[in-house]
C-alpha positions in Angstrom: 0.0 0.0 0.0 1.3 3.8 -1.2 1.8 5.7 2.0 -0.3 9.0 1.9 1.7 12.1 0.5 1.9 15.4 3.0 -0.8 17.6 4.3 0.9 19.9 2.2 1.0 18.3 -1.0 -2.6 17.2 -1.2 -3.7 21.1 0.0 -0.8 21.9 -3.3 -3.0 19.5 -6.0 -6.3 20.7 -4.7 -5.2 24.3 -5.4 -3.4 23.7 -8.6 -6.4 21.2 -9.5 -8.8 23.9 -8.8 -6.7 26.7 -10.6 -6.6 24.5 -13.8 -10.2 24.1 -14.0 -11.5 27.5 -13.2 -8.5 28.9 -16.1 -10.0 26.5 -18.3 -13.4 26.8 -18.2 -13.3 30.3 -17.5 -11.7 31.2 -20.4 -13.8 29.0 -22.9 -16.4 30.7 -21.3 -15.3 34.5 -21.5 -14.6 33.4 -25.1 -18.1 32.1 -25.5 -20.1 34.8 -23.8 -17.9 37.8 -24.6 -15.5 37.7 -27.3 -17.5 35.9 -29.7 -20.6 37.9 -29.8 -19.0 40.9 -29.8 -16.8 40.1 -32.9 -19.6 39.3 -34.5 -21.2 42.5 -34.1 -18.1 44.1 -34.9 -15.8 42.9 -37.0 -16.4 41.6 -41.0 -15.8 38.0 -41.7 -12.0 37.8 -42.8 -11.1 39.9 -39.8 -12.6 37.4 -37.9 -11.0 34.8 -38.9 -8.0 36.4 -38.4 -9.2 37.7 -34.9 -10.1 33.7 -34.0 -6.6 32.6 -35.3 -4.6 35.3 -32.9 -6.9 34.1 -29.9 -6.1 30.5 -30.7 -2.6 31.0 -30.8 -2.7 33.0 -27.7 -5.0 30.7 -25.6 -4.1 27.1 -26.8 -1.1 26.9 -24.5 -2.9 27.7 -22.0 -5.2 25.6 -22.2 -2.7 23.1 -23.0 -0.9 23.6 -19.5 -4.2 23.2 -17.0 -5.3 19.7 -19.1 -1.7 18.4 -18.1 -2.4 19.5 -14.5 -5.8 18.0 -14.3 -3.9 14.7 -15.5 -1.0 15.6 -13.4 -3.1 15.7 -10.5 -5.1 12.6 -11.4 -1.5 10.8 -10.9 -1.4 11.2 -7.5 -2.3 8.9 -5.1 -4.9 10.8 -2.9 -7.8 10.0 -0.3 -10.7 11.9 -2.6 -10.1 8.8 -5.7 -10.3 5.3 -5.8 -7.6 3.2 -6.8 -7.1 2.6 -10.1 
């Protein structure tokens, strides 16, 4: 049996874990809810696309980074999952 990490480290991959989702879903849903409408209203089509392509390449990473530390914090061994 894996001996339970640290106080400390499970308090560490509930924040991070909690940080990566709201990032996440926060952003798709500013993106949803603000950006989008408002570029359509706004902007003609081929700006848009080119408005869309900027965002992409600006938000992708980021999005990128919190799936790897919801998976990251999958990995560890904690009280709050079953066993795999």
């Amino acid at each position: 049996m894996i001996a339970s990490p640290p106080g400390w480290a499970l308090a560490l991959t509930y924040w991070l874990h909690l940080f990566a989702t709201v990032t996440w879903v926060g952003s798709l849903a500013g993106v949803s809810l603000l950006v989008l409408p408002a570029m359509k209203r706004s902007l003609d089509a081929e700006t848009q696309l080119v408005f869309i392509e900027a965002m992409q390449k600006r938000l992708e990473p980021i999005a990128w980074f919190c799936m790897s530390l919801l998976l990251g914090d999958r990995l560890i061994p904690d009280e709050r999952q079953p066993p795999l």
